[in-house]
N, C-alpha and C positions, 0 to 999 in steps of 0.2 A: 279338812282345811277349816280352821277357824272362819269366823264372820268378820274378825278383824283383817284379817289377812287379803279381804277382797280387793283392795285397791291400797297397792303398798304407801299410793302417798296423803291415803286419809288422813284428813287435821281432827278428826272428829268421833266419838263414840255413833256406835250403830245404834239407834232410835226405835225401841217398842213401845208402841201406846198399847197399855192395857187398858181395856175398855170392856163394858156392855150395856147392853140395852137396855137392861131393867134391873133396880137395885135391891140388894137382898143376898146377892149369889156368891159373895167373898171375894169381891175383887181384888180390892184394896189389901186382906188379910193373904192375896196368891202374890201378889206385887212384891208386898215386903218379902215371903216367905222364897220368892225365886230372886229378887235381886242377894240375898243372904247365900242363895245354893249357888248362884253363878260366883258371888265373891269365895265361898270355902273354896270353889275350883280353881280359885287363882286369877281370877280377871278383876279389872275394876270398872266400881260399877256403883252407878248412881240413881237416884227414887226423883225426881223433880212430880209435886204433886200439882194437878192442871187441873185440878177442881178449885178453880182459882177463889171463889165464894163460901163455899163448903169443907176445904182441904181437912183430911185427918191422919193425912200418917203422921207427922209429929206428934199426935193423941195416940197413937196404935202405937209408938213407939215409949212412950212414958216422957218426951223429950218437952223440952220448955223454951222453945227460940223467941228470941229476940227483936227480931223482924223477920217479913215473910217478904214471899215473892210479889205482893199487892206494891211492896215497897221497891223494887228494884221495874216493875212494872209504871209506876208513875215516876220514873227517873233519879231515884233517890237514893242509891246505891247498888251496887255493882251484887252480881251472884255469888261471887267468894264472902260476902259479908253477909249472907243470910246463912249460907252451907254448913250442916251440922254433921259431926260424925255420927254415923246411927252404927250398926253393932256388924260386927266382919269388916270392920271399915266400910260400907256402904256408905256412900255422900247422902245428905237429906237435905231437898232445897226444898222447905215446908210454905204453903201456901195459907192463905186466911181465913177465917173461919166464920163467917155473919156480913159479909164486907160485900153490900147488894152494890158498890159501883161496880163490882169485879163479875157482875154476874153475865155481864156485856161488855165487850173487850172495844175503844175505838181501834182505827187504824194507829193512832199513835202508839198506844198499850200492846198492837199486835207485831208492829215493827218491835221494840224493844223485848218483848216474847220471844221473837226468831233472836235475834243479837241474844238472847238468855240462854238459848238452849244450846247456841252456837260455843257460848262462852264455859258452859256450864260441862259439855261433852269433850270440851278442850285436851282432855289428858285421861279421858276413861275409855275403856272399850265397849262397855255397854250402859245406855241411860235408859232408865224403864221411867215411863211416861203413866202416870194413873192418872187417868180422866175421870171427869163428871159422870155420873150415868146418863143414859138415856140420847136423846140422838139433838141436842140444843145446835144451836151454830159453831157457839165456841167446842163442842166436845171433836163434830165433824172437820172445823177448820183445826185443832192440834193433831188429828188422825192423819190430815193432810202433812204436816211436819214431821211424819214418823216415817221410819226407812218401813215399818211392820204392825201390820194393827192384829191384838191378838183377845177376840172374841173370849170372856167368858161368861158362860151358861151355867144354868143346872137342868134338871129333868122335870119341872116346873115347867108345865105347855107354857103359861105366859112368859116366862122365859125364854125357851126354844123361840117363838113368835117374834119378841123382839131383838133374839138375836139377829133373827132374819132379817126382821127390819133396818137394824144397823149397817149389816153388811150391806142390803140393798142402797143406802145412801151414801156409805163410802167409795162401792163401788161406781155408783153415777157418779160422784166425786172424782174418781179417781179412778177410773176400771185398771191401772196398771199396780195399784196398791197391793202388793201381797197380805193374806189374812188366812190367820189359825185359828182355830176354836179349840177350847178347855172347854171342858166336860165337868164344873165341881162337883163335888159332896154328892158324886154318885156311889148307890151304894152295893153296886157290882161293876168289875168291867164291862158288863153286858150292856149296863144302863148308859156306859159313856155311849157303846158304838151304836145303841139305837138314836140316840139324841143328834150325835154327829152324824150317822145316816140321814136320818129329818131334815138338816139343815145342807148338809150336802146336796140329797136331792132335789131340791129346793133351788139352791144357786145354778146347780146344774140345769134343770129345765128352764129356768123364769126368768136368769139373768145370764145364763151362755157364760158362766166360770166354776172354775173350780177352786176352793177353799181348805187348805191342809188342816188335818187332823194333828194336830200337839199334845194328846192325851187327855186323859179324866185324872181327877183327886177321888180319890175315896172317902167317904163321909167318916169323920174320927171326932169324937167329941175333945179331944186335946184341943183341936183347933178352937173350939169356943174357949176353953181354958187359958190357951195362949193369947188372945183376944184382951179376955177381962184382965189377966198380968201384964196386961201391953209387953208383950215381951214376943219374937217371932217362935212359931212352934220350932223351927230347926235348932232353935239355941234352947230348947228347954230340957230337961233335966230326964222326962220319961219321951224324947222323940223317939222314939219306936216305934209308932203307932201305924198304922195306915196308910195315912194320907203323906208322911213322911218323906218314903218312897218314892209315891207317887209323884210331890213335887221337884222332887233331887231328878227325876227323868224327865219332867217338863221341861227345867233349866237344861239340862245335858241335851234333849231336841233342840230347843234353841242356839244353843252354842253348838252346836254340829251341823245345822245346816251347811249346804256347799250352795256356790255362787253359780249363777247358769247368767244364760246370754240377756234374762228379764232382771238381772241384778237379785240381792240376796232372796234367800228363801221361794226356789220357786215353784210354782204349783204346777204340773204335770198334768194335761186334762187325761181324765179316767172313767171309767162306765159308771154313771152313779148306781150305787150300790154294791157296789165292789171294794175290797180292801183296800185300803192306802197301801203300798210295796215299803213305804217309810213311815209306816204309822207307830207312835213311839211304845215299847214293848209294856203289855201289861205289867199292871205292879198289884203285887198280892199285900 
């Protein structure tokens, strides 16, 4: 069962904030690359970037918009007039870049936020949310607006640490928020499932949950390449690499989950250290 499919009379696209705690890990560069695999698979599917101060996916994508979300944010235009086609047809609602009033949302700013994303997920089935890094107010109040917050890490202890830390704040936040961890630019399967071990065992003893496992990227130097082309590695010309794979089964985990009685995506408590039964299939 698709994720659309959970509630026949949804008005709205399903909501993943991509987030992490510490920057560095290819967030933004996993965001583009799975809203492009989810769109090849026939859904539609949009990037709204919520690093409202710092935004770069319209940089990552070579794109030159016009106005950003700063502007439909101080009342000055509606979300269809910022929205750019970025590539698979993927929607791009590009945010600002050096713009320190955006770096603190009032309530006015965050009322017109919700009416944004309400408006902006109108006609797609899934809207990927890239957040700011690290754990601000604004990053943990957009996590709160997402149907899915989806952790990513690398094999970098200060990394693993803050991912921990993240979840720990979402889930005080929120302990009903479903949350998956990506594993990147690991450079074995092994090294995903020891990192997601670490932080698995970790929710499990400290905070009494459990946190699903959505796979590892494998480390592929295309991805820097596709990076400096602003161009996403899926559309490039030698995707065959590695990490390819790897994300074409991240987006297919996501789009596959099935709906339980805690609504989308739900986390199943497990013995920590034990396999996920749904853990998404190694990719060589």
């Amino acid at each position: 069962m698709s994720l659309t499919a959970i509630d026949g009379h949804r008005a709205r696209a399903t909501r993943i904030a991509v987030t992490s705690g510490k920057g560095g890990v290819g967030k933004t560069s996993l965001t583009i690359n799975l809203a492009v695999a989810m769109a090849r698979l026939g859904h539609r599917v949009g990037i709204l970037d919520a690093d409202f101060a710092l935004g770069n996916i319209d940089v990552m994508l070579g794109l030159t918009p016009e106005a950003h979300l700063g502007a439909v944010l101080d009342g000055l235009c509606g979300v269809a007039d910022i929205t750019l086609e970025g590539p698979s047809g993927v929607r791009i609602i590009p945010a600002g870049s050096g713009v320190r009033a955006l770096a603190a949302l009032d309530d006015e700013r965050w009322m017109r936020l919700i009416a944004a994303l309400d408006e902006a997920g109108r006609d797609l089935d899934f809207l990927l949310i890239d957040t700011a890094t690290g754990i601000s107010d604004n990053v943990l109040d957009v996590i709160r607006l997402a149907d899915y917050a989806l952790v990513v890490t690398s094999y970098d202890p200060a990394a693993v640490v803050d991912a921990y830390a993240l979840i720990k704040l979402v889930t005080a936040a929120d302990r009903a928020k479903p949350i998956g961890v990506v594993v990147n630019s690991a450079r074995n399967p092994e090294e995903g499932d020891i990192v997601f071990r670490q932080i698995s065992m970790a929710t499990d003893r400290f905070l009494g949950r459990t946190v699903r496992y959505d796979g590892h990227v494998l480390e592929d130097r295309r991805v820097r390449d596709a990076v400096c082309a602003q161009a996403p590695l899926l559309l490039a010309s030698e995707a065959t690499g590695p990490a390819t794979g790897c994300i074409r089964r991240v987006a297919t985990r996501l789009l596959s989950a099935r709906p339980g009685p805690g609504g989308p995506w739900p986390a199943p408590k497990q013995v920590a250290g034990t396999p996920d039964p749904m853990e998404a299939p190694r990719c060589a």
